[in-house]
N, C-alpha and C positions, 0 to 999 in steps of 0.2 A: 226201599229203606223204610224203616215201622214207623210212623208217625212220630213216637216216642224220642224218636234221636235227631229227627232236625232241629238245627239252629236256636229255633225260636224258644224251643220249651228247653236250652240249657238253661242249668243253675244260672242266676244271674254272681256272676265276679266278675273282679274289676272288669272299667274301660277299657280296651282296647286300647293303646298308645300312650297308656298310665306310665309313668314311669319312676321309680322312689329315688328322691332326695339322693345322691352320691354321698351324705355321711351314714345312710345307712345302707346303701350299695358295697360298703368294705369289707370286702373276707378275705382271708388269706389264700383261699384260691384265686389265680388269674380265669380268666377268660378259657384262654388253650395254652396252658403250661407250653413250655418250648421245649421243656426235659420230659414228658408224657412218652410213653415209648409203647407197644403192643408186649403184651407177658403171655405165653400159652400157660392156660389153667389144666391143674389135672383132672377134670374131665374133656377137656380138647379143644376146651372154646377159649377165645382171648378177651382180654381183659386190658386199659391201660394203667402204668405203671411210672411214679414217677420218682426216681432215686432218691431226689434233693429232697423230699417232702416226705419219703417214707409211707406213700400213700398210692392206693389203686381203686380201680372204680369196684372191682373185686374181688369175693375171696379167689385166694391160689389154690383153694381146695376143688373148684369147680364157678365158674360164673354161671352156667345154664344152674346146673343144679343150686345155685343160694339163689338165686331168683324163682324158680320154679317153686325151691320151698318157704321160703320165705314170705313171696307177695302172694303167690298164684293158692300154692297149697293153705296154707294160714290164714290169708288174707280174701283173694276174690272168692275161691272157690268155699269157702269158710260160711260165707254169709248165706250163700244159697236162694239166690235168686237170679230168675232170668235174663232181667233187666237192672244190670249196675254201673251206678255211678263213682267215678275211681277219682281220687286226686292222688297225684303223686307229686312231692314236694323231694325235688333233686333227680331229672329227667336221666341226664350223666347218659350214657352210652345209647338210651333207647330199649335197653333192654328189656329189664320191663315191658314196656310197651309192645315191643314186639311177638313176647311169648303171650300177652293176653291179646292182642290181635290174630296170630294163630288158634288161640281158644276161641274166636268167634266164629273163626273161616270155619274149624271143624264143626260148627255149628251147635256149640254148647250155650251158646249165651250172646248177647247184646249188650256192648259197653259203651257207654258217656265217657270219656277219658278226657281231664283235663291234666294239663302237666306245668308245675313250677319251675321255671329254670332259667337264671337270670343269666348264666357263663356257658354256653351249649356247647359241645363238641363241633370240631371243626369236619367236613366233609370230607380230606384226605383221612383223619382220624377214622371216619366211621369206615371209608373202604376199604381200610388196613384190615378193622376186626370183622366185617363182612359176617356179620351173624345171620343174615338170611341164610344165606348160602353152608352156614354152617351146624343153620337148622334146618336145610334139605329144602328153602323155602327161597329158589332162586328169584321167582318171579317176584317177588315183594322187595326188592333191593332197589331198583331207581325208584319208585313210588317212598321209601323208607326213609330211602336219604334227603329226597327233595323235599320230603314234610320234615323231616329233622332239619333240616340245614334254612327251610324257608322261612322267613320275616313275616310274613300271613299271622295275622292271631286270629283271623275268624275257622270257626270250627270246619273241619275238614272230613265228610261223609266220607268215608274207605268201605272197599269191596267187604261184605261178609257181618257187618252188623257193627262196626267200629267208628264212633264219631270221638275223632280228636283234636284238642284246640291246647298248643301251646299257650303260654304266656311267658314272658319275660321278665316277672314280678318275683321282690320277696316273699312268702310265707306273711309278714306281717301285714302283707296289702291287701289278703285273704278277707274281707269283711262279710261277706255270705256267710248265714248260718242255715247248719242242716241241710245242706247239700252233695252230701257224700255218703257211700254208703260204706266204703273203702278207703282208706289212705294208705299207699305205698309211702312212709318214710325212709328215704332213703339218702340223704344226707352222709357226705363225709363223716368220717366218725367222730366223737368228743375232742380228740388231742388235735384236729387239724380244723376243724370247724365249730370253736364251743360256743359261737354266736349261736346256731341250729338248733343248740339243745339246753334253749333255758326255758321258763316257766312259761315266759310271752309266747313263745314260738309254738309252746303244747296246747297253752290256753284259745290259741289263732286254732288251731289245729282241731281240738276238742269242741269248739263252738263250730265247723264247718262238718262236723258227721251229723250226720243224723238218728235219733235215740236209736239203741243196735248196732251200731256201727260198729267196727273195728278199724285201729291202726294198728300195721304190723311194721316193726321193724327189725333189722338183724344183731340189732345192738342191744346188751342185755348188763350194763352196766346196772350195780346196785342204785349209784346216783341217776341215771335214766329212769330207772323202773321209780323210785321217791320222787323224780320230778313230774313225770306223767301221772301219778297217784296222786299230787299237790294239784295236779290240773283239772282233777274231776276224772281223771280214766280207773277202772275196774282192769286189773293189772294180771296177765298171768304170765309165767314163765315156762317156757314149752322148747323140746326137744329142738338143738339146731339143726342149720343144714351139716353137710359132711364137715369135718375139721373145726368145728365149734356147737361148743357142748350145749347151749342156749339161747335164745330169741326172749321177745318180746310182742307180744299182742294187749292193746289196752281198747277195752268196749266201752262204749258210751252209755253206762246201763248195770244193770247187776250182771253178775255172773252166773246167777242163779240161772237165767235168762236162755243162757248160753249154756246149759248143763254140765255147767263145772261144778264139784264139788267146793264148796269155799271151805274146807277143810283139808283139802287135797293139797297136798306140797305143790302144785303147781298154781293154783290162786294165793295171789297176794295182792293183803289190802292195805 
């Protein structure tokens, strides 16, 4: 394993065993929904789904594919560097995490991966959607789940150039600045979670990248893109995955930077 990725030289965030106040531990998601059910996506991967709440961890147009392009295409592979550090705020299925552990086995890159996620998926959950195995990646399935489902917050060295370390924190507990060089925001959407998406949560968010950095997310509301631009982000609107017509990416930095035209229908300031 590269020097680079043990323990010692992670980002410093929070303690270990931190845990926030229960009045701001309240969201309207539970823990493991009991109405949570597995949905096949149309691209063939599953996804879960929950009636009562109108809400899923992804689109029904494809879960590989809105993650692939959304965090992976836009976001990790965006920055173009060897060695990156990811925060993703809203772990949810692991998915994520999995397709950018795959990009390290194939040996494109070495990731720092830390993840936010205060309500984790339960382990029958994750063996329902079995996405190793649905990404041709059978052997990574009990190593996948037992880091997903394990209580452990110290960082966890994986085969292939992959150090990840849950935590069990809000976004707001985030007080590390410039530590990221990535964020996967992936957060329930506005109507189900709109604690996620106010000023505080960007402003947390926006002081933990590091100048260059990007956050991407799949959510492309007018009021998401004005609250991320309130927060300090350089804002552009870019092509969605399948079934949604637009995303969001906001840099820590000009756009100029990032060879966007800032005249281009897709920069906005």
């Amino acid at each position: 394993m590269p020097a680079a990725l043990v323990a010692p030289t992670r980002p410093v965030l929070p303690e270990a065993g931190h845990r926030e106040p229960a009045s701001r531990q309240a969201k309207r998601m539970p823990a493991t929904a009991p109405d949570f059910s597995p949905q096949r996506t149309a691209d063939g991967s599953l996804t879960l789904h929950s009636a009562q709440l109108g809400e899923r961890y992804h689109s029904t147009h494809g879960a590989v594919q809105e993650s692939t392009h959304v965090f992976l295409k836009n976001g990790l592979e965006h920055v173009g560097k060897a060695q990156v550090d990811v925060l993703e705020v809203g772990l949810g299925t692991g998915l994520n995490l999995l397709l950018t552990w795959i990009r390290c086995l194939e040996g494109k890159l070495t990731v720092r991966y830390t993840a936010l996620e205060p309500f984790p998926v339960s382990a029958e959950q994750l063996t329902t959607l079995d996405h190793c195995n649905e990404l041709a990646w059978p052997g990574l399935h009990e190593p996948f789940i037992a880091r997903m489902t394990s209580e452990q917050e110290e960082p966890w060295e994986a085969l292939g150039g992959l150090s990840f370390q849950k935590l069990p924190l809000a976004v707001q507990d985030l007080k590390a600045e410039a530590v990221a060089d990535v964020i996967y925001f992936d957060a329930f959407g506005p109507n189900t979670q709109p604690e996620m998406w106010t000023l505080d949560v960007f402003q947390c968010m926006f002081r933990a990248l590091r100048p260059g950095g990007v956050l991407v997310t799949y959510c492309a509301k007018g009021e998401v893109r004005r609250t991320m631009q309130e927060a300090g982000f350089s804002v552009e609107r870019l092509p969605g995955p399948p079934g949604k017509r637009e995303m969001l990416r906001g840099r820590k930095g000009s756009l100029i930077a990032d060879n966007v035209d800032p005249c281009a229908g897709n920069a906005v300031r």
